[in-house]
VOGU-5309 format. One line per 3 residues: their letters; for each residue x, z, y of C-alpha. Coordinates in Angstrom, 3 decimals, always signed. Each point is the difference from the previous one (the first is absolute). Example, Ala and Ser with C-alpha at 12.3 -4.5 7.8 and 13.67 -1.06 7.14 Angstrom:
BEGIN
as = +12.300:+7.800:-4.500; +1.370:-0.660:+3.440 $
END
This chain:
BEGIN
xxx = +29.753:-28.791:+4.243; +2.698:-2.301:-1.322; -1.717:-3.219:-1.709 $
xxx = +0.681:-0.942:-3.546; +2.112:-2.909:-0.517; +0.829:-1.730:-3.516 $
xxx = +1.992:-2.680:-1.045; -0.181:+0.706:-3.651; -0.719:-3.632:-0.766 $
xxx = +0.122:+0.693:-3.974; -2.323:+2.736:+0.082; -2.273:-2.048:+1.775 $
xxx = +0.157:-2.570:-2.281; +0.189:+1.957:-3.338; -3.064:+2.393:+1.174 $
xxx = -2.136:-2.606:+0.977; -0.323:+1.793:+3.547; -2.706:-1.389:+2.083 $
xxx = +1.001:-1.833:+3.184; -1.555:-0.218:+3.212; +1.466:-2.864:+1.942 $
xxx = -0.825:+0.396:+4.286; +1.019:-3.422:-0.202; -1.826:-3.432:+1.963 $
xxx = -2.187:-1.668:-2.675; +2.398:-2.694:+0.902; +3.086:+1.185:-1.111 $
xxx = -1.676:+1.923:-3.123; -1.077:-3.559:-1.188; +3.572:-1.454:-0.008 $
xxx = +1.253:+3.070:-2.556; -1.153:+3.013:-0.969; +0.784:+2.692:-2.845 $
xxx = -2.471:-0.081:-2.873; -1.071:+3.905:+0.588; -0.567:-0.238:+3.742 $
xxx = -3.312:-0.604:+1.906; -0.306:-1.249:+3.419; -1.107:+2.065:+2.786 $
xxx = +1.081:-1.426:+2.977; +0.769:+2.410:+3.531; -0.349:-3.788:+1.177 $
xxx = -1.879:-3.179:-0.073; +1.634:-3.202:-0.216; -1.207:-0.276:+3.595 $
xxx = +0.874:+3.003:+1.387; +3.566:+0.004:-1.853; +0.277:-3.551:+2.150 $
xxx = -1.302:+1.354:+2.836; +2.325:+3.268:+0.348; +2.850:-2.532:-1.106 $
xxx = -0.105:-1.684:+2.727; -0.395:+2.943:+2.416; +3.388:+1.306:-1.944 $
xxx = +1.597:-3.387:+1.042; -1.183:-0.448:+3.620; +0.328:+3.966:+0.895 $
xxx = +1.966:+1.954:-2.442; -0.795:+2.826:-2.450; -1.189:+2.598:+2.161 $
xxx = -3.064:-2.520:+0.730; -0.739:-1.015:-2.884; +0.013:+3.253:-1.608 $
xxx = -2.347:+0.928:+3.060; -2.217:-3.012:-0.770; -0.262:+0.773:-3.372 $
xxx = -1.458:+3.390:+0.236; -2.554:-0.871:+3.068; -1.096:-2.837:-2.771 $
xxx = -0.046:+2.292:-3.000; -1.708:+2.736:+1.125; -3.387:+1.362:-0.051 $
xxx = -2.457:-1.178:-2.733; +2.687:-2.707:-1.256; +2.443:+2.800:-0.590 $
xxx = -2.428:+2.366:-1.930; -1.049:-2.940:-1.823; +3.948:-0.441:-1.338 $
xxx = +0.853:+3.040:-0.262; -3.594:+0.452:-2.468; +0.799:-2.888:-2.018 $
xxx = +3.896:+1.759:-0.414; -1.959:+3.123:-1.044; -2.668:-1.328:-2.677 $
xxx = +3.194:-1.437:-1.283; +1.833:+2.745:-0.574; -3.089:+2.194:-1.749 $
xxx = +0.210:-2.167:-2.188; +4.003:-0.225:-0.428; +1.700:+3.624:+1.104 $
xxx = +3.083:-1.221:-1.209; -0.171:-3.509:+2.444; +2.858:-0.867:+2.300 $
xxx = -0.349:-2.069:+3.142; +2.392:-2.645:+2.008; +0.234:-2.628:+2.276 $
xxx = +2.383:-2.955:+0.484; +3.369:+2.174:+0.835; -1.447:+3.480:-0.194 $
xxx = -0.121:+0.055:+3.897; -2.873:+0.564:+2.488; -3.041:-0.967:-2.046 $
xxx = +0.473:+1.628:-3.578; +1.944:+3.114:+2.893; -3.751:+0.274:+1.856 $
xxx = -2.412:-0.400:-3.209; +2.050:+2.590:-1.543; -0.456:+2.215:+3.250 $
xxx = -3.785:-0.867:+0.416; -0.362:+1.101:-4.184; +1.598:+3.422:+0.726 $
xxx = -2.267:+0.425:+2.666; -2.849:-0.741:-1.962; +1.471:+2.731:-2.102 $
xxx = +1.409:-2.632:-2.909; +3.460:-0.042:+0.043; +1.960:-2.934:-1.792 $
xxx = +2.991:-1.113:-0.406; +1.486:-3.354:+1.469; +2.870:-2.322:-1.694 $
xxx = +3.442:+0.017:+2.071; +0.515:-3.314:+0.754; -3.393:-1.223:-0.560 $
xxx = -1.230:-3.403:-2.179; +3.714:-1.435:+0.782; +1.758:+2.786:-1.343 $
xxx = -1.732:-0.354:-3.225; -0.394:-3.666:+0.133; +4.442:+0.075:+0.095 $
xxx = +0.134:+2.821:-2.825; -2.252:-2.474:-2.335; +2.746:-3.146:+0.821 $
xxx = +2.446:+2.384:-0.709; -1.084:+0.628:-3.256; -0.258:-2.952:-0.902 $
xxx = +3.628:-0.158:-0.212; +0.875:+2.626:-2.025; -3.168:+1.010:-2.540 $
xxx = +1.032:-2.765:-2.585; +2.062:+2.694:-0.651; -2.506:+1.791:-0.879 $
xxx = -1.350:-1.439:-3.062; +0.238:-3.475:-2.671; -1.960:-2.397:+0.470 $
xxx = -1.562:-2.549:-2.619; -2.248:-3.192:+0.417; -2.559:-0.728:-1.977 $
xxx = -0.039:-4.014:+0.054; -2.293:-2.265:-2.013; -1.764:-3.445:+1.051 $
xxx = -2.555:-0.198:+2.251; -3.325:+1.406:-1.648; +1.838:+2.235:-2.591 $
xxx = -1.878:+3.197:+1.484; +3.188:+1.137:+1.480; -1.985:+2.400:+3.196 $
xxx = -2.685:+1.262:-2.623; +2.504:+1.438:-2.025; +2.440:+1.313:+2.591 $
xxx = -3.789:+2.072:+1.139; +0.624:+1.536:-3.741; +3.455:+1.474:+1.175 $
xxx = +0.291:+2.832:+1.972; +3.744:-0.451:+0.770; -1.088:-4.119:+1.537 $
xxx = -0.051:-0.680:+3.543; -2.178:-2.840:+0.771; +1.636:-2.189:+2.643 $
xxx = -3.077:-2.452:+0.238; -2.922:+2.948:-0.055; +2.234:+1.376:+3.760 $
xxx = +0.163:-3.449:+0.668; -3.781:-1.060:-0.580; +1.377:-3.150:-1.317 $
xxx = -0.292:-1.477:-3.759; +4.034:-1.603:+0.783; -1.165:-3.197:-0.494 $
xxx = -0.955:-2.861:+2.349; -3.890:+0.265:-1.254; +0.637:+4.005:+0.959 $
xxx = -1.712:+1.109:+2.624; -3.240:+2.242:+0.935; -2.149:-0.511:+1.791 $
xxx = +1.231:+3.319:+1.986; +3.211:-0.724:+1.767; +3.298:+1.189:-0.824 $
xxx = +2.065:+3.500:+1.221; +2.309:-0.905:+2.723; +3.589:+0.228:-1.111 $
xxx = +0.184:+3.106:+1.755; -2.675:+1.596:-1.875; +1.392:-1.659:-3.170 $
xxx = +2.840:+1.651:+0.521; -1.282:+3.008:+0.588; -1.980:+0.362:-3.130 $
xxx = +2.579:-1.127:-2.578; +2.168:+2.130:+1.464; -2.913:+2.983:-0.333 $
xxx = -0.526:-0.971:-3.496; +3.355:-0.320:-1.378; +1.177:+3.690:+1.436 $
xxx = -3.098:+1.237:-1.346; +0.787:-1.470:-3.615; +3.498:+0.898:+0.368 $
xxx = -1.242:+3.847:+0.555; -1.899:+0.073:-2.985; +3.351:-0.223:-2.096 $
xxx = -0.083:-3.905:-1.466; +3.535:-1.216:+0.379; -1.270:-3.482:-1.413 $
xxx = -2.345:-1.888:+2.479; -2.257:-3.083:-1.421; -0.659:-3.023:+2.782 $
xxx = -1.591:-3.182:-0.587; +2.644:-2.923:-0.331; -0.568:-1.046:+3.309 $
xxx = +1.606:-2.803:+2.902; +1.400:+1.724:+3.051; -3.170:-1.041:+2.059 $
xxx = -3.488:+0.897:-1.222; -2.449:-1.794:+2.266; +1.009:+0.635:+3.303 $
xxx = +2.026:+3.363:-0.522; +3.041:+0.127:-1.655; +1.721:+2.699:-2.082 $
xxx = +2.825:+1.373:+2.138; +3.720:-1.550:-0.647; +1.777:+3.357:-1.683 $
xxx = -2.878:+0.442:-2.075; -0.459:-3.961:-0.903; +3.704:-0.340:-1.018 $
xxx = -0.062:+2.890:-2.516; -3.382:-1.097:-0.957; +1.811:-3.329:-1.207 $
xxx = +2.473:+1.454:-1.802; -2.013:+2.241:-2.032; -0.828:-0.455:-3.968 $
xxx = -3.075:-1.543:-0.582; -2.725:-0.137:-2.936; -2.292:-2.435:-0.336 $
xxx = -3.761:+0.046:-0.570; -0.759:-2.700:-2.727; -3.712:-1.724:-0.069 $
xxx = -1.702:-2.903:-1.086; -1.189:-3.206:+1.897; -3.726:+1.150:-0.610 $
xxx = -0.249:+3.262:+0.966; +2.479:-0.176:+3.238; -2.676:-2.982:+1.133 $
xxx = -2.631:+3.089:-0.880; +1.766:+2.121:+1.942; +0.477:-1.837:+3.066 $
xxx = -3.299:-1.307:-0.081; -1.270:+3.748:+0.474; +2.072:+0.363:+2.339 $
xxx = +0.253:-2.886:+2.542; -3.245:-1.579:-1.056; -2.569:+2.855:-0.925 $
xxx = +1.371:+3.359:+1.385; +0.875:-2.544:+3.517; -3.415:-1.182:+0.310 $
xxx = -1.211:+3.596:+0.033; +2.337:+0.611:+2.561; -1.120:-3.147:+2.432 $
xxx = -3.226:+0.418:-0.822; -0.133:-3.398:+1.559; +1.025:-2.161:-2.279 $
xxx = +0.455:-3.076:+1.839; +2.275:+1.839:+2.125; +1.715:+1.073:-2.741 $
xxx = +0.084:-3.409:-1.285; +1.214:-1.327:+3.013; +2.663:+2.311:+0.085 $
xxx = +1.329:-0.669:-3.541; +0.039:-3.852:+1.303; +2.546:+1.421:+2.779 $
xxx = +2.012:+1.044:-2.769; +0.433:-3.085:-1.748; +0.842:-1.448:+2.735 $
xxx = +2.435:+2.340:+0.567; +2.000:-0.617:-2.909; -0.615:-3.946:+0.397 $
xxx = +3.676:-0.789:+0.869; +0.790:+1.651:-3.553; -2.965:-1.773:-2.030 $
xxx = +0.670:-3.148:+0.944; -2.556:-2.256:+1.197; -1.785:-0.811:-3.115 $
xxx = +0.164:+2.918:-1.691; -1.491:+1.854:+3.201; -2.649:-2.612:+0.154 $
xxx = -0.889:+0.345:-3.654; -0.505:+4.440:+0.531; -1.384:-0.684:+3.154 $
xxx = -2.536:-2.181:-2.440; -0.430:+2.189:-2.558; -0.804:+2.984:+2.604 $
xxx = -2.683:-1.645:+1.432; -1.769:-1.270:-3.381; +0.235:+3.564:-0.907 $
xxx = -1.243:+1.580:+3.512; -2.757:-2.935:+0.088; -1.097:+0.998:-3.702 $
xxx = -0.217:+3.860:+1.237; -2.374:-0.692:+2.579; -2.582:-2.503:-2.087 $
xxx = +0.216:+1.749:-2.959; +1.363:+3.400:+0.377; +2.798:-0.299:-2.473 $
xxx = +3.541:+1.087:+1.037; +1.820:-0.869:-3.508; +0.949:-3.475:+1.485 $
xxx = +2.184:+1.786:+2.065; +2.369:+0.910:-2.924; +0.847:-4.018:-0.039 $
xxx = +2.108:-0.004:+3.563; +1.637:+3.306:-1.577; +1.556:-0.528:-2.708 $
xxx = +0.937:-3.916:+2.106; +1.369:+1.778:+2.435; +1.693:+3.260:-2.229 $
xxx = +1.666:-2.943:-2.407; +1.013:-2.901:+2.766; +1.017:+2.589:+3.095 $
xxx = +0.288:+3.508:-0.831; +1.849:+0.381:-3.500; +3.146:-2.691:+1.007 $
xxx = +0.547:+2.072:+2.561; -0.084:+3.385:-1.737; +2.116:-1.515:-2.252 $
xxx = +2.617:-1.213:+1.508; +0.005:+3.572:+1.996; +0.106:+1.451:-3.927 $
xxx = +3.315:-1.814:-0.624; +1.750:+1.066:+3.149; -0.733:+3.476:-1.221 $
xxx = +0.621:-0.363:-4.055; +2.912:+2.673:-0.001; -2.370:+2.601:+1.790 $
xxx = -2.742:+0.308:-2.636; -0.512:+2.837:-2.058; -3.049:-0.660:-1.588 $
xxx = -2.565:-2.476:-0.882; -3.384:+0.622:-1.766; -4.193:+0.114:+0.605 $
xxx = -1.592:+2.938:+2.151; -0.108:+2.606:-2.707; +3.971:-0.861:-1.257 $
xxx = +1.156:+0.606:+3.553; -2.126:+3.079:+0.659; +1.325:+1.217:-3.200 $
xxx = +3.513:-1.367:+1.215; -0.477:+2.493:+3.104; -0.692:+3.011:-1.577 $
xxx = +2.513:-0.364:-2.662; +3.265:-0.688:+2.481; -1.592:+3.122:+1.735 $
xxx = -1.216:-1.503:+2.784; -2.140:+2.482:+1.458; -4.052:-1.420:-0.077 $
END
């Protein structure tokens, strides 16, 4: 029987189809697609193993070795863990790195077991180069505006109100600022990649011709938004999310102070953490203005831990928003001045939206 080949990359993306990916745990780590799963034919060790059978003796052997080692008991146990898969996904779709030998034999071993499935021509780096591709042609595809405001304005909270918003620092598990990181790492670029490239085709599908992104630099922790995409990014319209002093320090102290402690759990790792990001931005602060936050953080983290009382934390905030953060927003504002549409409070720009029939 002929096997079933696809390299229907949209479909695959649009439908959500569930992946199975034969690749090394090794090489799934370093980029992945956000629907697949990995079931290895091969262990990091035995991938290194047969690899170096391939370069000492040639295909033959190590195509040889490769069955002798996955045979028996390790093979049914493979081929099992393919199969609970697919009960649970009929419509999945397996590969490997190129769509050669290993996503070739799974797909062999699964119609023997009586579940056929089909495998992606080309395998992960055929879809890997039809996502770059993309990338150069879908601003085509739709108009883009940013939604800007100064730091604290509640910018992500209401892009999450906005269906038609794609939210460049939720796929990048970063807050875009240098106090932004979780305590769970960040995607690889890869896998950045990947998934804004997965979540803009699907929003494009759904009919919005007007796409809403953060107001965001090129680099967002350590990913960055790909160059085509940056550059039309920058030269999109922009309206701006108006708030006052008091409640952007209430919302950042939620968010980098309450909701981040929840997240640590440990909160002297999390303070020691936040220290690591003053220091980061020392060069900028100056010397006395770093040492005066640097200060007023521990006051506040000292008066948490005798006392239980996290208010004092809204002091270094607002320091920091007024001394660091709003200069710098500003003088970003003026280099953008002819760009902005719109400027008003959460409820003005909502309403804003939905009367230039923006799509929400």
């Amino acid at each position: 029987m002929k096997m079933l080949i696809t390299d229907n990359f949209e479909n695959l993306i649009l439908n959500k189809i569930p992946l199975i990916d034969t690749r090394a745990p090794i090489e799934f780590k370093k980029g992945a697609f956000k629907s697949a799963i990995n079931l290895p034919l091969l262990t990091d060790k035995e991938r290194e193993v047969i690899g170096t059978c391939y370069k000492n003796s040639g295909s033959d052997a190590a195509i040889k070795l490769g069955y002798k080692m996955i045979s028996g008991d390790i093979k049914e146990q493979r081929v099992n863990a393919w199969v609970e898969f697919i009960k649970e996904h009929p419509d999945s779709v397996i590969y490997c790195f190129r769509g050669g030998q290993r996503s070739s034999i799974a797909q062999q071993w699964l119609y023997e077991a009586g579940y056929p499935i089909a495998k992606i021509k080309g395998g992960y780096k055929a879809f890997r180069n039809y996502i770059l591709e993309q990338f150069t042609t879908i601003n085509k595809s739709f108009n883009p505006i940013r939604l800007g405001g100064y730091t604290g304005s509640g910018k992500t909270i209401l892009l999450n109100k906005l269906s038609n918003s794609i939210d460049l620092e939720g796929l990048a598990n970063h807050r875009g600022s240098a106090f932004g990181r979780h305590i769970v790492p960040q995607p690889t670029q890869i896998n950045f990649e990947n998934n804004l490239l997965f979540d803009l085709k699907r929003k494009i599908d759904k009919g919005y011709k007007n796409l809403i992104f953060e107001d965001e630099s090129k680099n967002i922790g350590r990913v960055y938004i790909p160059d085509t995409l940056h550059n039309y990014l920058v030269s999109s319209k922009m309206v701006i999310l108006k708030e006052s002093m008091e409640n952007r320090v209430d919302i950042i102290f939620q968010e980098y102070v309450i909701n981040s402690q929840l997240e640590y759990k440990d909160i002297t790792l999390w303070a020691n953490d936040m220290l690591s990001s003053f220091d980061r931005i020392k060069r900028r602060l100056g010397g006395k203005r770093h040492k005066e936050l640097v200060e007023l953080f521990n006051n506040s983290f000292l008066n948490q831990k005798s006392r239980n009382n996290l208010e004092q934390h809204k002091l270094w905030i607002e320091k920091l928003l007024i001394e660091y953060y709003d200069p710098m927003y500003s003088y970003q504002l003026d280099k953008n001045r002819e760009l902005i549409e719109f400027i008003g409070g959460k409820e003005e720009v909502l309403e804003y939206f939905i009367n230039s029939s923006i799509d929400i």
